[in-house]
PDB file with SEQRES, HELIX, SHEET and CRYST1 records, atoms N, CA, C and O in Angstrom:
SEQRES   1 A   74  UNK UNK UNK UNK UNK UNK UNK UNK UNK UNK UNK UNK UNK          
SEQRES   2 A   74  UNK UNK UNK UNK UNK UNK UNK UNK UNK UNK UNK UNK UNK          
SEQRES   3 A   74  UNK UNK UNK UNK UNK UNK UNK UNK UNK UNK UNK UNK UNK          
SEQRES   4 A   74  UNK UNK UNK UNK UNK UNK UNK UNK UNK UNK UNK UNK UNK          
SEQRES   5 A   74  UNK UNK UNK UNK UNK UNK UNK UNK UNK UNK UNK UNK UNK          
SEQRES   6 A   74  UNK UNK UNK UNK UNK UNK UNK UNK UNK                          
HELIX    1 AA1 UNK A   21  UNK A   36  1                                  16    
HELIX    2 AA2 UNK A   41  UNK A   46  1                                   6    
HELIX    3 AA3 UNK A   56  UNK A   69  1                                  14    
SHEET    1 AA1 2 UNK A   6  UNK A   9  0                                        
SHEET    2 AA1 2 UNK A  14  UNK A  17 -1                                        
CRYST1    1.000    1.000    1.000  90.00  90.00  90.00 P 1           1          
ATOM      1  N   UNK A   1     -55.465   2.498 -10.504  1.00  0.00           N  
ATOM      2  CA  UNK A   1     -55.433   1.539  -9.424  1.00  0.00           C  
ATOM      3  C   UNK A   1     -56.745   1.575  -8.636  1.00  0.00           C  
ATOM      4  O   UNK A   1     -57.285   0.489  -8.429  1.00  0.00           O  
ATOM      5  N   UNK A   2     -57.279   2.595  -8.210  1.00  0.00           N  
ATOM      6  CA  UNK A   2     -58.471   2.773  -7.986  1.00  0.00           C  
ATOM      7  C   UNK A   2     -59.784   2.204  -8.658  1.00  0.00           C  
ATOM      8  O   UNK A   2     -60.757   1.913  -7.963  1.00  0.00           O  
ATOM      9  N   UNK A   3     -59.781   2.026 -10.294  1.00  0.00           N  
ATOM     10  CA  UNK A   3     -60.855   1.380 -10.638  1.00  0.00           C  
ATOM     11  C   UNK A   3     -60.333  -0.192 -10.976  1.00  0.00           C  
ATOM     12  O   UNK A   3     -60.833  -0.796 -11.926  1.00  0.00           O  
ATOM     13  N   UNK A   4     -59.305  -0.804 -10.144  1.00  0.00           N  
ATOM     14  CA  UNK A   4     -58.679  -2.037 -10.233  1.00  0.00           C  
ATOM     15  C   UNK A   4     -58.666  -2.551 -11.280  1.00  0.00           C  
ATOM     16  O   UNK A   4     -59.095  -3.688 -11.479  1.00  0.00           O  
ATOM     17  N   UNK A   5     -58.029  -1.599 -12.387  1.00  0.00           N  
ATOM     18  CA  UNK A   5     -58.409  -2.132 -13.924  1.00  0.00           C  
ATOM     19  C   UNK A   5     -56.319  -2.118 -14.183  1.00  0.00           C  
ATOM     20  O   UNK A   5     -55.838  -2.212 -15.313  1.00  0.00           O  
ATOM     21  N   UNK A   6     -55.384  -1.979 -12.840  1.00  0.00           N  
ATOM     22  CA  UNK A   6     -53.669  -1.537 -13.175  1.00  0.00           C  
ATOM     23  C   UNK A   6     -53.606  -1.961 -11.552  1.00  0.00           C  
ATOM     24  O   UNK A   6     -54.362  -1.741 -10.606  1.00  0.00           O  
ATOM     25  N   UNK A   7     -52.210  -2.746 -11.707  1.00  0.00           N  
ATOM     26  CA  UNK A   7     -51.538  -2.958  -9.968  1.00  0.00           C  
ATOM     27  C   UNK A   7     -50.050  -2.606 -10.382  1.00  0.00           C  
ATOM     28  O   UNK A   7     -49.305  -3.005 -11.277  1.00  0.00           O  
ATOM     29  N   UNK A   8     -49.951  -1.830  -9.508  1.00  0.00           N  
ATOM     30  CA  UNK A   8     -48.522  -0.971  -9.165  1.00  0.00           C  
ATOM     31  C   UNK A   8     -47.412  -2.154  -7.943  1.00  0.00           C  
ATOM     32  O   UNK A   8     -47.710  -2.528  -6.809  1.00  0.00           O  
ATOM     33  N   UNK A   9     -46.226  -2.443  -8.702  1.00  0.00           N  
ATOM     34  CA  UNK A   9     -45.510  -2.935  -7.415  1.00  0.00           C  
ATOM     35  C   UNK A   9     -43.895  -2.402  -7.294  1.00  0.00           C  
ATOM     36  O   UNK A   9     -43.325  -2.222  -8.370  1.00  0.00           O  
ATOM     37  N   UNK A  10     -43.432  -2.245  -6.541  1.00  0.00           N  
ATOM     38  CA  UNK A  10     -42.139  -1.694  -6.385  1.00  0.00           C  
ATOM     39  C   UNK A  10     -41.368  -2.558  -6.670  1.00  0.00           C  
ATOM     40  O   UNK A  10     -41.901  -3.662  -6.785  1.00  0.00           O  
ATOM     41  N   UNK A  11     -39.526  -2.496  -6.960  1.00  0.00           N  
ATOM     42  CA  UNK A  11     -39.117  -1.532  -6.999  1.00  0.00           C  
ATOM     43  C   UNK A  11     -39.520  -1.241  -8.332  1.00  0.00           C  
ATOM     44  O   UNK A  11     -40.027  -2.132  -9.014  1.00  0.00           O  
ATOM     45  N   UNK A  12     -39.286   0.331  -8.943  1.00  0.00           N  
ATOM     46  CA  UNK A  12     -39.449   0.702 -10.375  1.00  0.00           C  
ATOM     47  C   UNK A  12     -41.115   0.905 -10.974  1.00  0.00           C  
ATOM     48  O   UNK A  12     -41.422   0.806 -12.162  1.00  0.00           O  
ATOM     49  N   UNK A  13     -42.105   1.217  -9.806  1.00  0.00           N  
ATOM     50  CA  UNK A  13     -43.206   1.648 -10.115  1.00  0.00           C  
ATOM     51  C   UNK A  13     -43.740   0.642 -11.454  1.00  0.00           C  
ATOM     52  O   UNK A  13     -44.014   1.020 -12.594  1.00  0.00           O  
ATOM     53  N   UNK A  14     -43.781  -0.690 -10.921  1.00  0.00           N  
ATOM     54  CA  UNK A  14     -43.651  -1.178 -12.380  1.00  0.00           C  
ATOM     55  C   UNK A  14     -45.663  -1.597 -12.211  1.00  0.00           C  
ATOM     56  O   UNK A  14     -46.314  -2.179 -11.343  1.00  0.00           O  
ATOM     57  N   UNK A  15     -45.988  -1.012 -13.375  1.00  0.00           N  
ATOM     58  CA  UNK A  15     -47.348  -1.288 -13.497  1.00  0.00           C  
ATOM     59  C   UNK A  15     -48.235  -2.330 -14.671  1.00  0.00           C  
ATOM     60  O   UNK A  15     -48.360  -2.242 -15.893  1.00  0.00           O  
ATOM     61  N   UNK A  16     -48.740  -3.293 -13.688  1.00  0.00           N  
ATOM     62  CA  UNK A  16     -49.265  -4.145 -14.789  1.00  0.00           C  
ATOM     63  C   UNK A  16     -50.413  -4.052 -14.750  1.00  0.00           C  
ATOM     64  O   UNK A  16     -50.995  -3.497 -13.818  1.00  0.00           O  
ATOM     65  N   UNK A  17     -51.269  -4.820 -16.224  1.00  0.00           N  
ATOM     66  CA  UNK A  17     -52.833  -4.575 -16.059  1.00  0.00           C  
ATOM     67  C   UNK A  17     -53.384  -5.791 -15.207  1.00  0.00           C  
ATOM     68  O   UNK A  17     -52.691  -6.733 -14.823  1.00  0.00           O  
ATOM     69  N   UNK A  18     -54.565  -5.645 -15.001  1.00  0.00           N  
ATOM     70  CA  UNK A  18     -55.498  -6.683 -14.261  1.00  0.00           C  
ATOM     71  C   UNK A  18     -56.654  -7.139 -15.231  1.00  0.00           C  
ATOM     72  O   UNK A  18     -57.246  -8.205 -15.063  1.00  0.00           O  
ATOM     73  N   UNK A  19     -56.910  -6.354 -16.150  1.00  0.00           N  
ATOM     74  CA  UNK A  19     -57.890  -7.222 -17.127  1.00  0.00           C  
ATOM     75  C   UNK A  19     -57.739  -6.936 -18.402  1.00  0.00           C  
ATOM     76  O   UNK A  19     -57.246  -5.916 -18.884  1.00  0.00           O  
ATOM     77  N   UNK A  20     -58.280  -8.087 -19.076  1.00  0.00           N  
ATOM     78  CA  UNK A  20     -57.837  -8.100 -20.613  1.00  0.00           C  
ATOM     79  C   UNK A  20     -57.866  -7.186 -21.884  1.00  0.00           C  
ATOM     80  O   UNK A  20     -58.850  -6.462 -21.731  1.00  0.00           O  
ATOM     81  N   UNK A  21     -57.511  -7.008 -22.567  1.00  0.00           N  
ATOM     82  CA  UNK A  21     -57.811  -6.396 -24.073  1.00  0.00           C  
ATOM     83  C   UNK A  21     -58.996  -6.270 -24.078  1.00  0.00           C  
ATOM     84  O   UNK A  21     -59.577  -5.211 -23.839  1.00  0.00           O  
ATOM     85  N   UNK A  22     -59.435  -7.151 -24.306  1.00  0.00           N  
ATOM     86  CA  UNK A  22     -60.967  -7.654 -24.740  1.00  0.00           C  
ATOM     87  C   UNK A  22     -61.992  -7.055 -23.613  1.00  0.00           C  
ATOM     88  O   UNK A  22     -63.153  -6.847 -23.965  1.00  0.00           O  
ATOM     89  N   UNK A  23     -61.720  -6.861 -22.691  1.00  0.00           N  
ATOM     90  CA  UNK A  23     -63.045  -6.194 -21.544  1.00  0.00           C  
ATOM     91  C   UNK A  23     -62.615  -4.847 -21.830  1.00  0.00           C  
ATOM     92  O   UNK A  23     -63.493  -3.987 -21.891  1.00  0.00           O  
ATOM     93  N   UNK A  24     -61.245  -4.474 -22.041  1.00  0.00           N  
ATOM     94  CA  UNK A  24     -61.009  -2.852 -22.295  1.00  0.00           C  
ATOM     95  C   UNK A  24     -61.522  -2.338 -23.635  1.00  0.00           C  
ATOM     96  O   UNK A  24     -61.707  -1.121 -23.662  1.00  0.00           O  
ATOM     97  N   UNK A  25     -61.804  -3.050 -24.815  1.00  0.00           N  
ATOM     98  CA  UNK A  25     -62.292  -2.465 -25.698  1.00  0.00           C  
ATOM     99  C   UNK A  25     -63.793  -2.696 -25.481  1.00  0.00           C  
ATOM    100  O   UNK A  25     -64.388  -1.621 -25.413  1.00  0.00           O  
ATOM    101  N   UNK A  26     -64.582  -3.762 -25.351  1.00  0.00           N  
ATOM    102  CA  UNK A  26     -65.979  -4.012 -24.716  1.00  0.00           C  
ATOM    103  C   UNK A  26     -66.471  -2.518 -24.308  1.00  0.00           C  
ATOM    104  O   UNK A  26     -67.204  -1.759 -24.943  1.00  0.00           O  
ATOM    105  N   UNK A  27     -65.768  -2.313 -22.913  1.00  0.00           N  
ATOM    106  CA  UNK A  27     -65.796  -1.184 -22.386  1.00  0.00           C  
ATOM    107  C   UNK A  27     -65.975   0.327 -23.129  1.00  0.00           C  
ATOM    108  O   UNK A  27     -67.038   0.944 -23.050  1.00  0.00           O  
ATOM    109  N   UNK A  28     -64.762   0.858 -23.882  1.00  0.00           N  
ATOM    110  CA  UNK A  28     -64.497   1.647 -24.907  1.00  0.00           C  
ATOM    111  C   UNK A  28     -65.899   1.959 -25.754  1.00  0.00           C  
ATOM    112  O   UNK A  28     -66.420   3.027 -26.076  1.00  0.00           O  
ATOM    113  N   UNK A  29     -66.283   0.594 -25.977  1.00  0.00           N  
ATOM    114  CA  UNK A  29     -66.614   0.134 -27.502  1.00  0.00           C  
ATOM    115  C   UNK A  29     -68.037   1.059 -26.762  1.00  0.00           C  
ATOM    116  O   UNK A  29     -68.353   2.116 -27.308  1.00  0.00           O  
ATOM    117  N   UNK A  30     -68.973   0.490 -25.294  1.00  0.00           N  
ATOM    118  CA  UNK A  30     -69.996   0.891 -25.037  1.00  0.00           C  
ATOM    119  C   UNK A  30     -69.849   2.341 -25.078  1.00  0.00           C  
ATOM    120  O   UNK A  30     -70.510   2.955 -25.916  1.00  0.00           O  
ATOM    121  N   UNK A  31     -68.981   3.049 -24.193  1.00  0.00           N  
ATOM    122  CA  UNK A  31     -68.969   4.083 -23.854  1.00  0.00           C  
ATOM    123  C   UNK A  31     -68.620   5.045 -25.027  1.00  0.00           C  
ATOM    124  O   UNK A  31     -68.358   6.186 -24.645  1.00  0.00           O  
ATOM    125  N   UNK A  32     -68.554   4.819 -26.500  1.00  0.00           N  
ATOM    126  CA  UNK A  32     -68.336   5.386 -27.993  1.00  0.00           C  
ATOM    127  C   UNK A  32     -70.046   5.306 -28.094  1.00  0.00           C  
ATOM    128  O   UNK A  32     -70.749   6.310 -28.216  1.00  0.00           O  
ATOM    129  N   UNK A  33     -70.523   4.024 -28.023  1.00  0.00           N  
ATOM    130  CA  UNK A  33     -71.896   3.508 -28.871  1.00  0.00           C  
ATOM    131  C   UNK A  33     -73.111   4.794 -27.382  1.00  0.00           C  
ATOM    132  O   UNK A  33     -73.984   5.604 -27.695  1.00  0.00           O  
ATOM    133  N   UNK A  34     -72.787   4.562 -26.427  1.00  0.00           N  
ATOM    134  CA  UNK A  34     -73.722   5.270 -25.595  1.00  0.00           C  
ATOM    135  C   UNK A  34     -73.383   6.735 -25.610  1.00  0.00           C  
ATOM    136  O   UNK A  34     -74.180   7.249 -24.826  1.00  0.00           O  
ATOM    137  N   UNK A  35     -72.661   7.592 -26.070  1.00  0.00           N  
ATOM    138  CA  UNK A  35     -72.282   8.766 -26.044  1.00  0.00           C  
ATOM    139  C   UNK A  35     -72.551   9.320 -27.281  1.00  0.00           C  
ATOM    140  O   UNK A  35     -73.291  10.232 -27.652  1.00  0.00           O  
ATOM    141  N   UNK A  36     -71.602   8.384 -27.972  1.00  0.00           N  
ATOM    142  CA  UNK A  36     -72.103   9.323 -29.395  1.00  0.00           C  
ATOM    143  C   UNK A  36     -73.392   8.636 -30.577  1.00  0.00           C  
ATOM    144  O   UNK A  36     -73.572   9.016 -31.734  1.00  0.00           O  
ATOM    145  N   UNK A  37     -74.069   7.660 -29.918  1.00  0.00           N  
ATOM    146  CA  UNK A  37     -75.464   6.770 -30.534  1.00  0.00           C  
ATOM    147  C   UNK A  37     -76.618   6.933 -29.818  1.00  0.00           C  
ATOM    148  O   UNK A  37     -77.684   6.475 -30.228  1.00  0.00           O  
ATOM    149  N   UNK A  38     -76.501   7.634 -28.630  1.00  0.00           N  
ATOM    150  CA  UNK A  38     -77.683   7.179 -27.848  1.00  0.00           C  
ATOM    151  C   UNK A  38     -77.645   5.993 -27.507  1.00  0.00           C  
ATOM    152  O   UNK A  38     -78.827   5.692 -27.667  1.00  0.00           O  
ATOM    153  N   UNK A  39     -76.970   4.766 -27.022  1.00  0.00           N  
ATOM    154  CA  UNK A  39     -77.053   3.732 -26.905  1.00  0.00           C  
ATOM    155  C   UNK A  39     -77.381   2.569 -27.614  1.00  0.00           C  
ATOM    156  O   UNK A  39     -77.490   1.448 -27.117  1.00  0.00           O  
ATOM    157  N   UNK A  40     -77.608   3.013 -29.353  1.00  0.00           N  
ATOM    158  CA  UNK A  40     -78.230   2.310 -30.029  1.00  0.00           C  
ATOM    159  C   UNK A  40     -76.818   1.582 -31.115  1.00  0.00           C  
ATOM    160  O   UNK A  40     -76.154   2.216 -31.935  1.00  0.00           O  
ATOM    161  N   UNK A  41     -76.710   0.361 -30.830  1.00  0.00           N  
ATOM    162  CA  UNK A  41     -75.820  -0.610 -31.592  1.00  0.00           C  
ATOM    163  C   UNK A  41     -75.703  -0.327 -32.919  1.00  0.00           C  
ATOM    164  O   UNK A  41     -74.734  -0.124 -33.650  1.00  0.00           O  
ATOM    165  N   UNK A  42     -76.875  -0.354 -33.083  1.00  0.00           N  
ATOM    166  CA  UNK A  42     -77.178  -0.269 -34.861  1.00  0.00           C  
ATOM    167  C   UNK A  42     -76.777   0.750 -35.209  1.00  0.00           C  
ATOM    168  O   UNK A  42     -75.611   0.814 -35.599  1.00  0.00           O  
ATOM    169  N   UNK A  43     -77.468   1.719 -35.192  1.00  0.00           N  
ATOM    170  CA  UNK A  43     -77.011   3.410 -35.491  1.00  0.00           C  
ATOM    171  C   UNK A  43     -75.352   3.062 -35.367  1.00  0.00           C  
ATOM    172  O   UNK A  43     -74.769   3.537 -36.341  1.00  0.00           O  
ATOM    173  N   UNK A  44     -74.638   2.518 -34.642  1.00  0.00           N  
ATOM    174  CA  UNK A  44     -73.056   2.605 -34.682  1.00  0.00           C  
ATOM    175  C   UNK A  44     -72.829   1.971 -35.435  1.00  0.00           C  
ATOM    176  O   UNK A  44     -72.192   2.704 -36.192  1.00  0.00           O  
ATOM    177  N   UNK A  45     -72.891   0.431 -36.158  1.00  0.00           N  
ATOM    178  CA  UNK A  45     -72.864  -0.309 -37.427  1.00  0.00           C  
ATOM    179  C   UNK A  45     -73.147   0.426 -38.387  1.00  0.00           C  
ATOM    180  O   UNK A  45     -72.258   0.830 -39.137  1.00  0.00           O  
ATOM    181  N   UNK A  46     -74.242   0.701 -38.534  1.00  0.00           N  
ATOM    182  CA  UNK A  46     -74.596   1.285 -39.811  1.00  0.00           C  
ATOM    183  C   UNK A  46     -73.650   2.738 -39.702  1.00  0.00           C  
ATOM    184  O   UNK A  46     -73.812   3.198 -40.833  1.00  0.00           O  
ATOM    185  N   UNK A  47     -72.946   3.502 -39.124  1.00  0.00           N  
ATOM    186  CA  UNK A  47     -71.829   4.303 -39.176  1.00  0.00           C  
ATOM    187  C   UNK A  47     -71.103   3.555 -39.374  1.00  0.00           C  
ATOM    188  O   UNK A  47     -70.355   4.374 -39.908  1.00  0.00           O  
ATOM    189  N   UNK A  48     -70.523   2.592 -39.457  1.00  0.00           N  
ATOM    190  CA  UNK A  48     -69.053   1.942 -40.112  1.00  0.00           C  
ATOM    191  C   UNK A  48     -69.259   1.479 -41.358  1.00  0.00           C  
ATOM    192  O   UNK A  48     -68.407   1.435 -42.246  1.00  0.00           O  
ATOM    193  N   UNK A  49     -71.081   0.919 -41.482  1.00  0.00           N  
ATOM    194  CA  UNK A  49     -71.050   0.058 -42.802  1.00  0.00           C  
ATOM    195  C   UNK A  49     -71.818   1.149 -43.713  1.00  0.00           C  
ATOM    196  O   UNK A  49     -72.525   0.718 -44.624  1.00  0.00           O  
ATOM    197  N   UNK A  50     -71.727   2.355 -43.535  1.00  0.00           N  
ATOM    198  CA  UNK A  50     -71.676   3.273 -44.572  1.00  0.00           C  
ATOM    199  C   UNK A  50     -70.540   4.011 -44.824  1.00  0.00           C  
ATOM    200  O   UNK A  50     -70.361   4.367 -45.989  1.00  0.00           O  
ATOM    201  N   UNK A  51     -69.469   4.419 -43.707  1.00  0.00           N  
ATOM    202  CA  UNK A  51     -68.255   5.092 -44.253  1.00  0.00           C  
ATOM    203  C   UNK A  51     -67.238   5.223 -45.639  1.00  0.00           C  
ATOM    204  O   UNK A  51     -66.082   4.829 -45.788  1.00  0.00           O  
ATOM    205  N   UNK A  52     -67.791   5.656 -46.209  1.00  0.00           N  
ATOM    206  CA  UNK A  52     -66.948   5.716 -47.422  1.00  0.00           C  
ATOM    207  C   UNK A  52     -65.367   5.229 -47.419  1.00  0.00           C  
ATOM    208  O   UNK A  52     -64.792   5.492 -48.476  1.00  0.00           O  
ATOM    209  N   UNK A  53     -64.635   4.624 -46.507  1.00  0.00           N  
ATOM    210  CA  UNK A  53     -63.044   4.678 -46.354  1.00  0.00           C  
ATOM    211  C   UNK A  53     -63.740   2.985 -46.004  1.00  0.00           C  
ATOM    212  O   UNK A  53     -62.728   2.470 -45.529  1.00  0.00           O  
ATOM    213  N   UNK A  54     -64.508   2.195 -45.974  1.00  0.00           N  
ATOM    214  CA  UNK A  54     -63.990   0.530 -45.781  1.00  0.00           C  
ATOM    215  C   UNK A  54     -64.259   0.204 -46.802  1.00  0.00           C  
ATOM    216  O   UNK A  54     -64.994   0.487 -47.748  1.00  0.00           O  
ATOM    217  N   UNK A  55     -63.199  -0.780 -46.339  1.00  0.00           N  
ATOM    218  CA  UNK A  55     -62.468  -1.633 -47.521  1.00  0.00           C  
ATOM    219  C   UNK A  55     -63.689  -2.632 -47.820  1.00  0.00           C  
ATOM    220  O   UNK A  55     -64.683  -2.888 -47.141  1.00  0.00           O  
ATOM    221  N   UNK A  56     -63.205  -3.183 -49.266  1.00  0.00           N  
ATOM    222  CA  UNK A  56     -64.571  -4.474 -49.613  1.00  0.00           C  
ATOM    223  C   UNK A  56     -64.403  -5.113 -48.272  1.00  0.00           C  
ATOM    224  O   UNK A  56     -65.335  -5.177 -47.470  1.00  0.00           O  
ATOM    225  N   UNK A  57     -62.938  -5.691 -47.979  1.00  0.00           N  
ATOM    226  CA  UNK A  57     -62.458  -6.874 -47.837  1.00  0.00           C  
ATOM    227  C   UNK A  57     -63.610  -6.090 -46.032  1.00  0.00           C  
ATOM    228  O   UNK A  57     -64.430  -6.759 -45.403  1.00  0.00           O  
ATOM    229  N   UNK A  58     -63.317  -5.001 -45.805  1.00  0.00           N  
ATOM    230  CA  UNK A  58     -64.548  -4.972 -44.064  1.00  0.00           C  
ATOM    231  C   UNK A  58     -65.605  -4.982 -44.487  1.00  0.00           C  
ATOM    232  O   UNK A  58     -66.492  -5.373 -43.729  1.00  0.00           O  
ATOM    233  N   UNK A  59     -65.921  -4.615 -45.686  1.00  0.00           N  
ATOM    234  CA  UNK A  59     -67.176  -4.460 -46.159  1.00  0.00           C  
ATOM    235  C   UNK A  59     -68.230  -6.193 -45.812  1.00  0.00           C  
ATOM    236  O   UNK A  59     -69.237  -6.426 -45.144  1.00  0.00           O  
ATOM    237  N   UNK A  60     -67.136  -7.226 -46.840  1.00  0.00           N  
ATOM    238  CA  UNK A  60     -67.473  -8.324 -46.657  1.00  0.00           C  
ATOM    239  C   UNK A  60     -67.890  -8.992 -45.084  1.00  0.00           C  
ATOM    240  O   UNK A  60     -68.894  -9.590 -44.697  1.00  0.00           O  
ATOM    241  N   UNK A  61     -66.265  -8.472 -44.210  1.00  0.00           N  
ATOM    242  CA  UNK A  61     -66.691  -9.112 -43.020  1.00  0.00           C  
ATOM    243  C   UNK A  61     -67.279  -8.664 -42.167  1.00  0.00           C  
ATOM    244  O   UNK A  61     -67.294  -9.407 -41.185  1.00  0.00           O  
ATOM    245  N   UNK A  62     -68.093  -7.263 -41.981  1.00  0.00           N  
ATOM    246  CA  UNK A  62     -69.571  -7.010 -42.073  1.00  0.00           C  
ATOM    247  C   UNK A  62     -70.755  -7.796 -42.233  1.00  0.00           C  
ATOM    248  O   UNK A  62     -71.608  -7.921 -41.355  1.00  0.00           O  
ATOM    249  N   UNK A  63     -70.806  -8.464 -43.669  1.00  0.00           N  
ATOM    250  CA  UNK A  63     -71.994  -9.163 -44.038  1.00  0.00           C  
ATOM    251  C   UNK A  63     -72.054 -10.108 -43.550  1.00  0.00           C  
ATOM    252  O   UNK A  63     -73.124 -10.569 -43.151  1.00  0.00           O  
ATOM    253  N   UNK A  64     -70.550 -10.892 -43.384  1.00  0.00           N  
ATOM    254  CA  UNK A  64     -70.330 -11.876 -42.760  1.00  0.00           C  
ATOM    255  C   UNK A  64     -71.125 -12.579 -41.420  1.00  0.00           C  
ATOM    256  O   UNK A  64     -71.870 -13.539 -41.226  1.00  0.00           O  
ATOM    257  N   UNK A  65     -70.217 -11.018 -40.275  1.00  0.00           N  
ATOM    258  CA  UNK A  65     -70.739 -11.506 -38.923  1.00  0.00           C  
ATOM    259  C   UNK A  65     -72.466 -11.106 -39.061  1.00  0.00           C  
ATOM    260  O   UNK A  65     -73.352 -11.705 -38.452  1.00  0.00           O  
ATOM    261  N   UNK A  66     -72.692  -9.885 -40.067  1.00  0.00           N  
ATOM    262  CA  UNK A  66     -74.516 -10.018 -39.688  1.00  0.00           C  
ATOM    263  C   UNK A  66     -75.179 -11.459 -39.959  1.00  0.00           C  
ATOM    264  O   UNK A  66     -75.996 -11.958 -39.186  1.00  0.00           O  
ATOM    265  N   UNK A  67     -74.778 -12.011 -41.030  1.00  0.00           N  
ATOM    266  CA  UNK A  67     -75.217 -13.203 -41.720  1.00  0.00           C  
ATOM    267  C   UNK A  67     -75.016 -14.760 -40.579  1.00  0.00           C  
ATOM    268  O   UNK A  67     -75.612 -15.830 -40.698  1.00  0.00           O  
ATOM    269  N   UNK A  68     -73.972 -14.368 -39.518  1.00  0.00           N  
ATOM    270  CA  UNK A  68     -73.619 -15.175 -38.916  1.00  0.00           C  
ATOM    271  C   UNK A  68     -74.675 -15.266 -37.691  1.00  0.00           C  
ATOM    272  O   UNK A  68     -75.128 -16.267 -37.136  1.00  0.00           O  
ATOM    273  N   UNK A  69     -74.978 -13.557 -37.394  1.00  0.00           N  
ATOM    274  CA  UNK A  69     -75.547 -13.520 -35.735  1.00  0.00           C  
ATOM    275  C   UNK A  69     -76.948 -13.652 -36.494  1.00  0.00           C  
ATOM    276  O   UNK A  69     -77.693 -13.583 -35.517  1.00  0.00           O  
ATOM    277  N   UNK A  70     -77.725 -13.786 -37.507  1.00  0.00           N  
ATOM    278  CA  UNK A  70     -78.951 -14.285 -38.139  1.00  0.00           C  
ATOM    279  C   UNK A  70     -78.842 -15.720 -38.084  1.00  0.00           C  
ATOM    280  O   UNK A  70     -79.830 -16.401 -38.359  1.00  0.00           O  
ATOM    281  N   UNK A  71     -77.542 -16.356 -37.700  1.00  0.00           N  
ATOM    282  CA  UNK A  71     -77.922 -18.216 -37.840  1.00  0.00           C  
ATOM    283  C   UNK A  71     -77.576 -18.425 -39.073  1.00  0.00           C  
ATOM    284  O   UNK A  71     -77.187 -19.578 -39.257  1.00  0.00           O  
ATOM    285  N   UNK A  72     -77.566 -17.620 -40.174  1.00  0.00           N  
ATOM    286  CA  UNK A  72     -76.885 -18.018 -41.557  1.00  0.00           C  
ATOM    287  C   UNK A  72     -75.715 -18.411 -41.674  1.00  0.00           C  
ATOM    288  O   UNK A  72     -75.013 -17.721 -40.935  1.00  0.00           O  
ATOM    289  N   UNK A  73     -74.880 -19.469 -42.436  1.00  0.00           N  
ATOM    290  CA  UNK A  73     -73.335 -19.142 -42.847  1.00  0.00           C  
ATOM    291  C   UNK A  73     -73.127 -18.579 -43.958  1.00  0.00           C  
ATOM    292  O   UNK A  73     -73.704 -18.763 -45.030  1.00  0.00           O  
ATOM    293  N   UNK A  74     -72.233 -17.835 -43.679  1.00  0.00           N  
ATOM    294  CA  UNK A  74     -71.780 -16.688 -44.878  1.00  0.00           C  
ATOM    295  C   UNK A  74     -71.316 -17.650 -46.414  1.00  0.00           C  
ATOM    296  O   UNK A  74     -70.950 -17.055 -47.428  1.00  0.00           O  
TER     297      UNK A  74                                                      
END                                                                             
């Protein structure tokens, strides 16, 4: 409640969130890439798009979104 990210209302302590999925993993996502990358994006990609355990099918949509954020269509 303090980092206004949960609001608490009575009766039944019932607690809901205040912001989305999507800003909570954003969030997550930096604080993985700046801790354990040095802050560097890439270095964290290239840890997923070398892991021996993905699938073609991530493999593909990998190439995909790079091919996409280059202006290419896949």
């Amino acid at each position: 409640m303090d980092k206004k990210v949960i609001a608490r209302s009575e009766p039944g302590f019932l607690c809901t969130p205040l912001i989305g999925r999507e800003e909570v993993q954003r969030w997550e996502i930096d604080s993985l890439v700046t801790r354990l990358f040095h802050g560097s994006k890439s270095q964290f990609i290239s840890a997923l798009a070398l892991d021996d355990q993905l699938s073609p099918e991530e493999a593909r949509q990998l190439q995909d979104l790079i091919a996409k954020l280059d202006g290419k269509d896949p």
